[in-house]
C-alpha positions as CSV (number, residue, x, y, z in Angstrom):
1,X,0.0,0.0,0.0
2,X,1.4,3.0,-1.1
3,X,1.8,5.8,1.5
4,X,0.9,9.6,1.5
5,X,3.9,12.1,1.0
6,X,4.4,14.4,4.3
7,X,3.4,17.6,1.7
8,X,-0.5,14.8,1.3
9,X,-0.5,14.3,4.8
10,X,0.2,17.5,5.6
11,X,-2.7,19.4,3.6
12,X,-4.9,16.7,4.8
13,X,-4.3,17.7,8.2
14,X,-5.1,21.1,7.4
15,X,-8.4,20.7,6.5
16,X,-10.3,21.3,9.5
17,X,-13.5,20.2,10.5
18,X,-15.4,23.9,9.8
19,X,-12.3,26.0,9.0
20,X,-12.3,28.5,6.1
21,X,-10.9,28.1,3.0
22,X,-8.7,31.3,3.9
23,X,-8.0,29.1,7.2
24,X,-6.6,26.4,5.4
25,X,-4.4,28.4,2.4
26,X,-2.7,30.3,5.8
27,X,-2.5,26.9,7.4
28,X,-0.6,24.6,4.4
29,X,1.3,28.1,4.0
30,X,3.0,27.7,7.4
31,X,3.3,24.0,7.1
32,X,5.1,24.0,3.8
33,X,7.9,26.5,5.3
34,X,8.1,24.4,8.9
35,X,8.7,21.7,7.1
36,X,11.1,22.7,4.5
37,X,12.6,24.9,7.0
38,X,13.1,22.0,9.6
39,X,14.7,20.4,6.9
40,X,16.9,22.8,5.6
41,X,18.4,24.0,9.7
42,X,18.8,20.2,10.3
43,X,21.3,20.2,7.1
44,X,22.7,23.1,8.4
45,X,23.2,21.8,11.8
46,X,24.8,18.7,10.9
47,X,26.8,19.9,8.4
48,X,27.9,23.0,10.8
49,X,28.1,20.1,13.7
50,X,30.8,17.7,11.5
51,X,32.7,20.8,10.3
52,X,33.3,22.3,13.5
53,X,34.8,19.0,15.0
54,X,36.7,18.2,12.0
55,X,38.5,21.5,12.4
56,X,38.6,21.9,15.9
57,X,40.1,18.3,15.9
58,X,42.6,19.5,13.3
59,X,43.8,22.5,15.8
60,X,44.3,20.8,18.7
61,X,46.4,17.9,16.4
62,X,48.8,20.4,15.7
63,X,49.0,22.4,19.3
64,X,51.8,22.1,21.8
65,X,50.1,20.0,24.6
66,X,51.1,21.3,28.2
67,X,50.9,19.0,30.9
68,X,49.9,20.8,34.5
69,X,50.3,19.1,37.4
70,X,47.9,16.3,38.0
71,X,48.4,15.2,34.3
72,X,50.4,12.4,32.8
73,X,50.7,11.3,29.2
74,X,49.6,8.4,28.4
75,X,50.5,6.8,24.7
76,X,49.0,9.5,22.5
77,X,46.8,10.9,24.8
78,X,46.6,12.6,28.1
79,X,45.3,11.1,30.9
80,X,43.5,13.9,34.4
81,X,43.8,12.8,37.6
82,X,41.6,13.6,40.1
83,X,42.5,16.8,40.4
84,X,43.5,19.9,37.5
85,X,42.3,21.8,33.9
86,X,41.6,19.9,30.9
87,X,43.6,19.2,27.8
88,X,43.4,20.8,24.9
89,X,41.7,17.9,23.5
90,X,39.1,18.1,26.0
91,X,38.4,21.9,25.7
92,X,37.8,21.8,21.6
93,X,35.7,19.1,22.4
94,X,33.7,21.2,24.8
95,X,33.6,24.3,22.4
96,X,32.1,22.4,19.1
97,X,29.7,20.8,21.6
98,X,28.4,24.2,23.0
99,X,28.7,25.7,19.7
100,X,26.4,23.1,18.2
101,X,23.6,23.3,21.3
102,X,23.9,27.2,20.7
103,X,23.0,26.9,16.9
104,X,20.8,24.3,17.6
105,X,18.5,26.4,20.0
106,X,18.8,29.6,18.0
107,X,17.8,27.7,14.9
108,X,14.6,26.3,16.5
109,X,13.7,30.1,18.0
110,X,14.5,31.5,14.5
111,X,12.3,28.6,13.0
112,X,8.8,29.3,14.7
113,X,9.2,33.1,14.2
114,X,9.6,32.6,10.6
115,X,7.1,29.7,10.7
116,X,4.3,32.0,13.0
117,X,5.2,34.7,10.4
118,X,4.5,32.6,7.2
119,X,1.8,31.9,8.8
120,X,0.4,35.4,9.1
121,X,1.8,35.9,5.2
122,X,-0.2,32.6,4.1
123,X,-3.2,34.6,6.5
124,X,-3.0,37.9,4.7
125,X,-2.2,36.8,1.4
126,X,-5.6,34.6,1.3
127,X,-7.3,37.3,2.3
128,X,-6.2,39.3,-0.6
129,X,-7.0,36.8,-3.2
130,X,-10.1,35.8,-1.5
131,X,-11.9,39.2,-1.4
132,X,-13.5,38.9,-4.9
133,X,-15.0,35.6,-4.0
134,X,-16.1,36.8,-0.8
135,X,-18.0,40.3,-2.7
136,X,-19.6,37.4,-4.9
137,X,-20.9,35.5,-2.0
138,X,-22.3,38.8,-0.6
139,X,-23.5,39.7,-4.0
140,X,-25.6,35.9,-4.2
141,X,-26.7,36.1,-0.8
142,X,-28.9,39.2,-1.5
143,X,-29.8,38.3,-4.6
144,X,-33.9,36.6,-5.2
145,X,-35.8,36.5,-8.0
146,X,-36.8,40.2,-7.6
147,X,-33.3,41.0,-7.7
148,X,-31.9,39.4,-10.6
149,X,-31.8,42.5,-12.4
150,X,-28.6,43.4,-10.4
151,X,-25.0,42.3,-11.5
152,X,-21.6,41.2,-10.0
153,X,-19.9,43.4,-12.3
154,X,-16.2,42.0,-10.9
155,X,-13.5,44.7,-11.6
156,X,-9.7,44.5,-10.9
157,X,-7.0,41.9,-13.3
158,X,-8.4,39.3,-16.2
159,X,-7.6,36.7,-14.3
160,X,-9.2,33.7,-12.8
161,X,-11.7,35.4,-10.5
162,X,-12.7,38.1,-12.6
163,X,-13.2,35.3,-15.5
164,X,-16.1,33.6,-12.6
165,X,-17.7,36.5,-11.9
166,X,-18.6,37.5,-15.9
167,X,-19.3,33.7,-15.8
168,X,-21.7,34.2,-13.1
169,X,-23.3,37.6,-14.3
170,X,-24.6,35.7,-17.3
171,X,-26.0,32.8,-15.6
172,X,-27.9,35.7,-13.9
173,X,-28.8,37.0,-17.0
174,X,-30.6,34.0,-18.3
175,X,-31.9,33.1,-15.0
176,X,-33.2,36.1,-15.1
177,X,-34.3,35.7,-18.8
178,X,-35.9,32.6,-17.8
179,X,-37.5,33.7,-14.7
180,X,-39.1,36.5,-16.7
181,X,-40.5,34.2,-19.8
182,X,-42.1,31.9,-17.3
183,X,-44.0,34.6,-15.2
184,X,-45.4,36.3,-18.5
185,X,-46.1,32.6,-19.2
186,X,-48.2,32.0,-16.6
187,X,-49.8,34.9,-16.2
188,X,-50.9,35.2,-20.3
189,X,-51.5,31.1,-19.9
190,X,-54.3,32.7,-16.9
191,X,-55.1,35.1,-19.0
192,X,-56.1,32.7,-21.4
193,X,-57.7,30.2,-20.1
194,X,-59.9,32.5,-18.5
195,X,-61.3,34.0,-21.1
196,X,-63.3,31.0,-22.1
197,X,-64.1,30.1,-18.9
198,X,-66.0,33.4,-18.5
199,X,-67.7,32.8,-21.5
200,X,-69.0,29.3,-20.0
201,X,-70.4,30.9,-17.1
202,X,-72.1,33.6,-19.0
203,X,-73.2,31.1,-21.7
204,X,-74.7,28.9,-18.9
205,X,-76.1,31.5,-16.8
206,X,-78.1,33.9,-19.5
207,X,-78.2,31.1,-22.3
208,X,-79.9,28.6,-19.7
209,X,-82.5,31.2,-17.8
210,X,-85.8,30.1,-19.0
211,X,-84.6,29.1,-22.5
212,X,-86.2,28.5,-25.7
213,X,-85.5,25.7,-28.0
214,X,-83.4,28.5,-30.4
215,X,-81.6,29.5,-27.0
216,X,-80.4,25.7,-26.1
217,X,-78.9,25.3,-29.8
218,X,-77.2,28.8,-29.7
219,X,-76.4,27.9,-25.9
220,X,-74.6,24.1,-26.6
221,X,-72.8,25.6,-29.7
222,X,-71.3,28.7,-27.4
223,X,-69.9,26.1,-25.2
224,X,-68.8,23.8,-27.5
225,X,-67.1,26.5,-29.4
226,X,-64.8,27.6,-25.9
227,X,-65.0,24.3,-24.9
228,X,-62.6,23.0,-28.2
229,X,-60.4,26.2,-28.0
230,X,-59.9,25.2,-24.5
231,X,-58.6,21.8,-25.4
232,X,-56.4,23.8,-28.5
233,X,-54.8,25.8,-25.6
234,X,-54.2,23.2,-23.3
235,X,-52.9,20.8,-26.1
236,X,-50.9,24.0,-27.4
237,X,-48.8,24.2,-23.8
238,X,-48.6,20.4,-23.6
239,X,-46.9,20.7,-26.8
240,X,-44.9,23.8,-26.1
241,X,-43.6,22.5,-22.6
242,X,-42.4,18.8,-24.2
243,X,-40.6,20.6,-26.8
244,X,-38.8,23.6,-24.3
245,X,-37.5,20.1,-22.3
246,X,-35.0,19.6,-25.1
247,X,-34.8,15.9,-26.9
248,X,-32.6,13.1,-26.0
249,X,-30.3,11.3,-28.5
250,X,-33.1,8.2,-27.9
251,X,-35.4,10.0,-28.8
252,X,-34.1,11.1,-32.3
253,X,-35.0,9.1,-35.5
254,X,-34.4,9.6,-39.2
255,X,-37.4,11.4,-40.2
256,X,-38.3,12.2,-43.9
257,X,-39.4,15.8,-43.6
258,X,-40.5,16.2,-47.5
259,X,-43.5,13.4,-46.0
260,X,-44.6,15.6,-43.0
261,X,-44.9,18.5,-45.2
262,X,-46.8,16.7,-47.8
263,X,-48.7,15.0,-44.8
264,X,-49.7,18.2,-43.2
265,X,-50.3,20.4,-45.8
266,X,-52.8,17.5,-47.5
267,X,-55.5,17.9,-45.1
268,X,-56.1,22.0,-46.5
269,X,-58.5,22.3,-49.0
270,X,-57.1,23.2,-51.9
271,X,-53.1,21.9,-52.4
272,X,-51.4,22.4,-55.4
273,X,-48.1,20.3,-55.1
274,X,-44.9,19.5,-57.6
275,X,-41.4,17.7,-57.3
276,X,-40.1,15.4,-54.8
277,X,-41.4,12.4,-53.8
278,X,-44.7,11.5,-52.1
279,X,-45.1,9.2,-49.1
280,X,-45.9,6.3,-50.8
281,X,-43.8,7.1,-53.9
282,X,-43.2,9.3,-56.4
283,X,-46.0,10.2,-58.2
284,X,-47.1,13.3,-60.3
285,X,-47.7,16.5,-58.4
286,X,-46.3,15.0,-54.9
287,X,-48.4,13.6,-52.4
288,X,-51.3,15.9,-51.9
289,X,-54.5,15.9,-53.9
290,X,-53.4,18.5,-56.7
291,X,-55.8,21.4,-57.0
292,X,-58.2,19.6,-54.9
293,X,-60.6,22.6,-53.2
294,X,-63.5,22.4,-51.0
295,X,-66.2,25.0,-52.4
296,X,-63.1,27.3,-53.0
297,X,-62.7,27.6,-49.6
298,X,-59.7,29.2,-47.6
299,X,-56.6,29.9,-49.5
300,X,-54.8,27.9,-52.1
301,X,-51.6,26.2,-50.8
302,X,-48.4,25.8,-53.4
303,X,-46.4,23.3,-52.3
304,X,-42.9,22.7,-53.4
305,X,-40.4,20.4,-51.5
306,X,-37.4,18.2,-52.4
307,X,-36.1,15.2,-50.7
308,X,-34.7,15.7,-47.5
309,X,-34.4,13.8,-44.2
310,X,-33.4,15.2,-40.9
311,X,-33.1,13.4,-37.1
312,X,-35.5,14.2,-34.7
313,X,-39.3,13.5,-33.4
314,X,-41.7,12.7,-36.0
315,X,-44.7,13.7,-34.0
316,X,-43.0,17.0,-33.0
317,X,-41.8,18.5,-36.7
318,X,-45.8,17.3,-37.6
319,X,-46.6,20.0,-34.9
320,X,-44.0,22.1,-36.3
321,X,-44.9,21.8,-39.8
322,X,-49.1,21.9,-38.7
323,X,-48.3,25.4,-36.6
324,X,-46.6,27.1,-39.5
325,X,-49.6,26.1,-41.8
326,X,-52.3,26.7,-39.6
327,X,-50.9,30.5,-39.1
328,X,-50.6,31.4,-42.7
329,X,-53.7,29.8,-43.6
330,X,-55.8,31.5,-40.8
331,X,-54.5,34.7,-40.6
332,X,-54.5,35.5,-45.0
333,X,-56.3,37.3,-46.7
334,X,-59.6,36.8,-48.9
335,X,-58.2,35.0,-52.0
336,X,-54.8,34.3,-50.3
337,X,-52.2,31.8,-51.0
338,X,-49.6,30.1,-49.0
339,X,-46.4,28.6,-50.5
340,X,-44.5,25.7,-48.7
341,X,-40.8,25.5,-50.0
342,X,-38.6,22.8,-48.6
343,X,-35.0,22.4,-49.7
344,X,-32.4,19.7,-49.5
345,X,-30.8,21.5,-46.6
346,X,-33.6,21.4,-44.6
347,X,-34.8,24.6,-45.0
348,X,-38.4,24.8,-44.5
349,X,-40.3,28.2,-46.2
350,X,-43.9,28.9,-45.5
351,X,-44.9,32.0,-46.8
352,X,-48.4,33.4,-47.0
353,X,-50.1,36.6,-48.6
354,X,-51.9,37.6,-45.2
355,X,-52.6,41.8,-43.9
356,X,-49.4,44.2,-43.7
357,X,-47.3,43.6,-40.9
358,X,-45.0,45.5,-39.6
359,X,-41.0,44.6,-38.8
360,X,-41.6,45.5,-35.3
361,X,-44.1,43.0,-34.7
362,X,-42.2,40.2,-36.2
363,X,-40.3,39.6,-32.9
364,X,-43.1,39.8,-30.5
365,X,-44.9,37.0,-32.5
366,X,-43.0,34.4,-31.2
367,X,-43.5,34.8,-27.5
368,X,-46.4,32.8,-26.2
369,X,-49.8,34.5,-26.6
370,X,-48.4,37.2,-28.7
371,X,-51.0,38.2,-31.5
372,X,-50.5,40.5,-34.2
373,X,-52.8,43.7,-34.7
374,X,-56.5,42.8,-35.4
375,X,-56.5,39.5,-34.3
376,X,-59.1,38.2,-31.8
377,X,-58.4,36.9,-28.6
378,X,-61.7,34.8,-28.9
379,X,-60.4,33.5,-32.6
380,X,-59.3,30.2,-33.4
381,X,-55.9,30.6,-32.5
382,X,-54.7,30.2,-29.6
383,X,-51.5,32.3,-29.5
384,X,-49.0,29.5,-29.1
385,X,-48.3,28.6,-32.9
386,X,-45.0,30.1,-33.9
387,X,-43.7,30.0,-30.0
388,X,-44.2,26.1,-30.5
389,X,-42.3,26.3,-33.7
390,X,-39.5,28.2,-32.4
391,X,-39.2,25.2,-29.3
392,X,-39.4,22.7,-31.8
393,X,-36.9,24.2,-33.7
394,X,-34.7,24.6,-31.3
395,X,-35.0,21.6,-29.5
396,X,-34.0,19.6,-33.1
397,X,-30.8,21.9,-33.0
398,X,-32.4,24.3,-36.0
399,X,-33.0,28.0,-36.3
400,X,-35.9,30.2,-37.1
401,X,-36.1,33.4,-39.2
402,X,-39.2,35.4,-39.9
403,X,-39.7,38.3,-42.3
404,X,-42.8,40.3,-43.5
405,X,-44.0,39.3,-46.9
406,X,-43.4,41.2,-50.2
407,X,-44.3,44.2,-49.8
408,X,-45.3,44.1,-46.6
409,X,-48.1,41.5,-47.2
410,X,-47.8,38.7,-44.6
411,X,-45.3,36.3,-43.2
412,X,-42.2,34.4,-44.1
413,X,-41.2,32.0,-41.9
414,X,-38.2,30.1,-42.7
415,X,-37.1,26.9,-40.3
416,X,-33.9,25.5,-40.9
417,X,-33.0,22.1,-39.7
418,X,-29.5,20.3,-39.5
419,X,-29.8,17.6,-42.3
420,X,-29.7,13.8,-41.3
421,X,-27.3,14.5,-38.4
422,X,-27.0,13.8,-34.8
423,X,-27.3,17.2,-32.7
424,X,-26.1,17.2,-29.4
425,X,-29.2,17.3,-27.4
426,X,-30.3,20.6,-25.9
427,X,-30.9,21.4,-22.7
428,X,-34.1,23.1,-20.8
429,X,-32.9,26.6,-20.1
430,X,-31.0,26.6,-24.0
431,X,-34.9,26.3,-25.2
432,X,-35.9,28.4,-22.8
433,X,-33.3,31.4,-23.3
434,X,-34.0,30.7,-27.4
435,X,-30.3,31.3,-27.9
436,X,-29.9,29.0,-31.1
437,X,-33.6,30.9,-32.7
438,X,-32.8,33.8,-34.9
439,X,-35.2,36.2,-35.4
440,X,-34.6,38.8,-38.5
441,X,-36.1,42.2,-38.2
């Protein structure tokens, strides 16, 4: 089993049950020069301890030995009697003794003032770097969601710190951002949802007061009529909160978007298709019924798509590709048209011939519940249909533009989708922040 250097054990030791990280820095400061320190005066001292007797050896080798009374010599050495003064041998013997102890203590003493004082360095150092991160920590604390408005705004060096508090100003900037979308949300979701319910309750209480037979049939369609935009806007924010979660690789499949156009746009009344191939095959003028109308109602639909095959849901770019038809085809003009373009690169064109709108509406009518001027609240719409597209976008790892018509007349909406590639998958507050979406003004 391998065993911990003193530098691991050390640090270990240093991290105290409660202690700061300021604590600690000032801590492993002090340790670091005790024990380089101890190791560097115990060289000293035993080099300083074997030099000393090596040369004091060496001088009394070569001095004239004097023999005082009580002394004999003895071979090479002298021997003391009871009684007399040491040799020289015996007094260099006693000096490089008391000149090591003397080294030795001072070199202790000097070694825990310098220690105490790298100790106070590591202390006021740590403070220094640390003051940035404790402004943050003050900054956080006072922050709520009533408060995200406020910044960090770290000043000083570009260095480390600095870099973590721009990284945390943004992540309040999108919390922020995402704390914001959700309120309006919920409050235009309440908004919504009960507006119909009012009309219920009026239906029921003045459509049911000692009612005629004329009064029940006008009565059961009013309620019928909010009941089925109710289930549009509830079905709408299913949709709109499953796409804002973001897809998972598993959950991607090869998907043939030419067939999901020619799908969706096959259930308007009148479809005039060309090029590409149909579900089932190609087949002259696509897969929709060409020029099929009902009574000439609602506007004519061009469609015009080439092969092309992205990864995704199936079920989600139907929704996608449903939205973006159902708003040009309701909100056109008497004797409209709306043309579907799809390219190989997965870009996706719906384009429709509905009133004037202006470039500083295009923006707004992506948020949820956002209607352009002149629609009605009480119309079939619900006000979720591009704001779905833009999460289903998004989630699929494509981008949404949107430009008025020619001329003013309408909307072009153009969806591009990566083509028959895996996206990494895209996370909740990525759909949420609608950072990949483009919107041209």
């Amino acid at each position: 089993m391998k065993r911990p250097s003193p530098l691991r054990r050390l640090a270990d030791a240093s991290k105290l049950p409660h202690s700061t990280i300021r604590t600690r820095i000032a801590l492993v400061y002090g340790g670091v020069f005790l024990v380089l320190g101890t190791a560097l005066l115990a060289t000293v001292n035993l080099a300083s301890r074997a030099g000393t007797e090596t040369e004091a050896r060496a001088i009394a080798s070569t001095a004239v030995v004097v023999v005082p009374p009580g002394y004999a010599v003895k071979g090479p050495f002298i021997a003391r009697s009871s009684t007399g003064s040491p040799t020289a041998y015996e007094l260099t013997d006693h000096v490089s003794d008391a000149a090591g102890k003397q080294l030795l203590n001072w070199s202790f003493a000097a070694l825990l003032v310098m220690t105490a004082g790298a100790v106070g360095v590591g202390w006021w150092i740590a403070g220094r770097v640390l003051r940035p991160v404790h402004a943050m920590t003050a900054k956080a604390r006072r922050l709520s969601e009533k408060t995200l408005h406020e910044r960090i705004a770290s000043s000083g060096p570009d260095d480390e710190l600095k870099e973590l508090g721009e990284t945390l100003d943004a992540l309040l900037g999108r919390l922020e951002k995402a704390f914001d979308s959700q309120r309006r949300f919920i409050a235009n979701a309440s908004h919504e949802l009960r507006t119909p319910l009012a009309t219920q309750r009026a239906a029921i209480q003045i459509g049911l007061d000692d009612p005629s037979p004329e009064d029940l049939v006008r009565t059961r369609q009013t309620l019928l009529d909010t009941n089925r935009r109710s289930e549009r806007l509830i079905e709408g924010l299913l949709v709109l909160a499953r796409s804002e979660r973001g897809l998972a690789t598993d959950e991607r499949e090869v998907v043939r978007l030419d067939h999901v156009v020619r799908e969706e746009t096959a259930r308007y009344p009148a479809v005039r298709g060309g090029g590409g191939d149909g579900p089932d095959g190609p087949g002259p003028g696509g897969g929709g019924p060409e020029g099929r109308s009902a009574g000439g109602a609602g506007p004519a639909v061009n469609v015009a798509v080439a092969a092309c095959s992205v990864r995704g849901n199936r079920l989600l770019l139907a929704q996608l590709v449903a939205n973006l038809l159902a708003n040009a085809v309701t909100y056109n003009v008497p004797g409209g048209s709306v043309e579907v373009a799809l390219s190989q690169e997965g870009a996706l064109l719906v384009r429709n011939t509905g009133p004037v709108v202006s470039e500083a509406d295009v923006a707004g009518f992506f948020e949820p519940f956002r209607r352009g001027e002149g629609r009605d609240r009480m119309g079939p719409g619900s006000g979720l249909g591009l704001s779905i597209v833009r999460s289903i976008a998004v989630a699929h790892g494509g981008t949404v533009t949107a430009v008025p018509g020619p001329e003013g007349g309408g909307l072009a909406v153009t969806v591009r989708l990566p083509v028959d590639q895996a996206p990494e998958p895209v996370s909740r507050a990525a759909v949420q922040s609608g950072s990949p979406a483009r919107i041209s003004r």
